[in-house]
N, C-alpha and C positions, 0 to 999 in steps of 0.2 A: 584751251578746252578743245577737247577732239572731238569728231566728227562722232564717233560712236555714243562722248558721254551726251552731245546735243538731241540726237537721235532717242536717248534713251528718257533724256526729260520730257520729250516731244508727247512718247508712248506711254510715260507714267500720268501728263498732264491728261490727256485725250481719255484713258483706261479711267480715271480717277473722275474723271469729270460723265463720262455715262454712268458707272456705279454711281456717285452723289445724286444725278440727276433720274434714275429709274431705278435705282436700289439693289442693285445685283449687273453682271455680265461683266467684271471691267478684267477677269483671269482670261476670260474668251479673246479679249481683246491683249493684255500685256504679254501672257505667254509667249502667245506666237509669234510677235513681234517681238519680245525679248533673245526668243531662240536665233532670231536671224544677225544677231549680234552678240548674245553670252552664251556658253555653254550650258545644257541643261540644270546643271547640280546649283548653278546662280539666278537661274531664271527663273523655275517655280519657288525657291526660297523669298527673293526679291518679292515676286508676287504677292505672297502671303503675308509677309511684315507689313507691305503696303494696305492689304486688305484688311490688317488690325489697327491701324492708325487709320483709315476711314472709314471703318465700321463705330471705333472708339468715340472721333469726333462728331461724326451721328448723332451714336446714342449721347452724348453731351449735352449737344445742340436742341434735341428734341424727344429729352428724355418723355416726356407729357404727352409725345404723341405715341408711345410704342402699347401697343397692346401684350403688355408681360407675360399674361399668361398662354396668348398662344404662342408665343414665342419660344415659353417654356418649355410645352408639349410636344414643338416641333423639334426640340432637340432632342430632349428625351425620345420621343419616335424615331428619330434619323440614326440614333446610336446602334437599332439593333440590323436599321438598314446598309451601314456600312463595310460591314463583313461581307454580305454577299453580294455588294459591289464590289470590292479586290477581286473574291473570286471570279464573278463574270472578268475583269478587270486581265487577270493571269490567265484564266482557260478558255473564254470562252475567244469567238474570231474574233478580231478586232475590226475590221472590216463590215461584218455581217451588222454587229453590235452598232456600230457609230451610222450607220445606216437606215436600220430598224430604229433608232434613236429620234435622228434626223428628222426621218417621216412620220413618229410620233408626233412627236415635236410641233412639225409644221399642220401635221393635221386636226390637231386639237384646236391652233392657234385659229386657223382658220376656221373652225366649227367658230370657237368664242366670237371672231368678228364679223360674222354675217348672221350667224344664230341668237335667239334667246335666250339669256345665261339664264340659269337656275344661279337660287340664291339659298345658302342655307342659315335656317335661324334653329334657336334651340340649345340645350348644352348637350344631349346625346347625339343630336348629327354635326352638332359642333365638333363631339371628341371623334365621333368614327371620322371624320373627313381632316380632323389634325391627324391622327393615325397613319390615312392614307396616304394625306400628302408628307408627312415628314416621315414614314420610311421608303416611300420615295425617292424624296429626298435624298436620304442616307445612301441608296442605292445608286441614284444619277454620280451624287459626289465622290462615292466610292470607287466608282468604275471610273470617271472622266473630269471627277471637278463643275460637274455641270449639277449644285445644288437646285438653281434656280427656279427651273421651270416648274415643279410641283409647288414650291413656294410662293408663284405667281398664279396657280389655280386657284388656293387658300384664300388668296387676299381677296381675289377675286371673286368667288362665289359669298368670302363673307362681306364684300361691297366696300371695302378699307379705301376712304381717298387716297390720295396721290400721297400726300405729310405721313397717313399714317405705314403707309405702305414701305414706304421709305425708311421710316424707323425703324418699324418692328423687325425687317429682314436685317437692317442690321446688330437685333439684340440678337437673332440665328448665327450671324456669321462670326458676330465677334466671339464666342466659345471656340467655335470650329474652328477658324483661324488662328486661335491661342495655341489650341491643341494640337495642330498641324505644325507649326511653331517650334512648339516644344518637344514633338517629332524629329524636325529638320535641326535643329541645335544637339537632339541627343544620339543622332548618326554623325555630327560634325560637319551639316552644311552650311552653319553659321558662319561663315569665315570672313576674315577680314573682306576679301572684295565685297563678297554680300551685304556687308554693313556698309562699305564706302559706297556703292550704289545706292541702298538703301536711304543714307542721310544724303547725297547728292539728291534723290529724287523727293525729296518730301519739297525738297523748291516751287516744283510744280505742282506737286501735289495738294499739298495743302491749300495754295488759292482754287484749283479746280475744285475740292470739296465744296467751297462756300460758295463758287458760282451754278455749282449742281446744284444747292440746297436754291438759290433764286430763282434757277429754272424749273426747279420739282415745284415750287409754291406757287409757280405761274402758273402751271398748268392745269387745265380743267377737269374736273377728278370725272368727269365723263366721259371725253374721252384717254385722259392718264392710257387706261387701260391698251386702248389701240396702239399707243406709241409701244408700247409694253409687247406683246403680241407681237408686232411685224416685226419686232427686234427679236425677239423669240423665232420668226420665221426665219429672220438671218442667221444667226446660230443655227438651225437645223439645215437651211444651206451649206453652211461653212464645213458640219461636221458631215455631212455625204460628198463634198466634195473632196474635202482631205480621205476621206476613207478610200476615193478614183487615185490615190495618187498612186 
């Protein structure tokens, strides 16, 4: 076994085991550590088959926790937000953009963890705020693969513990990632390495899901959330620093 395919289980165990455990961030994390050992057209592919086999075993696991229906809305809302993430994606700076991002990002995160969340109840501030955050959504994903952060408002404002929180994004991701998928196979990035990577890494993979899911039920749905946030502040670091480079 070489040193690259050990390196590459290390990063699929590590990626797989934060998504299981917070419900989102583990492309933030595999991507870029993929790129420094496969070439691009193998590393966001890899990513995404992985992200459908732990989103899949999830919703399995904990079909009873997912809240369907807004899981539903948020897709449906993300679909008309995606278009005009490519385009910012193709025209606008890429610099300016992952920057502006960034300090969104980080500045929200810190509003939620010193401030008073607002909570909303209701099904008409229910649907405006599925609205807002899943074509958001659609917009973050589109432009940078960064679904998450409006997803983590949603859960948030509607007060979803840690279980549920967990699941529901993964009844989100697992379409998106189908679809992204079926994308990547119909330009021909499915390719043999991609696959050999992809069944090499479910090794790790797979037991990190079930130790995420032990870590996620640990934790206390009051502060859930905090861990949630300053991992979100990280990611808003990571993506202004890459924008310095």
């Amino acid at each position: 076994m070489t040193l690259t395919t050990i390196l590459i289980l290390i990063i699929s165990f590590f990626a797989s085991l934060v998504r299981s455990t917070l419900g989102f961030g583990e492309s933030l994390i595999a991507v870029p550590l993929f790129l420094l050992l496969l070439p691009l057209e193998v590393a966001v592919p890899l990513s995404v088959m992985l992200s459908i086999v732990i989103a899949l075993v999830i919703v399995i696991q904990d079909h009873t926790k997912i809240h369907f229906q807004s899981a539903k809305w948020l897709v449906l809302y993300a679909l008309p937000g995606i278009p005009l993430g490519l385009l910012i994606l193709i025209y606008g700076n890429e610099s300016f953009v992952k920057i502006a991002l960034g300090l969104l990002i980080i500045l929200y995160s810190l509003y939620s963890l010193f401030n008073k969340k607002i909570k909303i109840q209701g099904q008409e501030n229910n649907r405006l705020w599925l609205f807002i955050c899943g074509f958001l959504s659609g917009i973050f994903g589109g432009a940078y693969g960064l679904n998450g952060p409006p997803l983590v408002v949603y859960g948030n404002l509607k007060n979803w513990t840690a279980k549920h929180f967990r699941a529901t994004l993964q009844a989100y991701f697992l379409p998106a990632s189908f679809l992204g998928a079926i994308g990547y196979y119909a330009k021909g990035l499915i390719t043999t390495e991609v696959n050999y990577y992809f069944l090499l890494s479910l090794t790790t993979t797979i037991p990190a899901i079930f130790l995420g899911r032990y870590l996620n039920h640990k934790l206390n749905d009051n502060s859930f959330f905090k861990y949630v946030y300053w991992s979100l502040i990280g990611i808003g670091l990571i993506l202004i620093l890459n924008s310095l480079k």
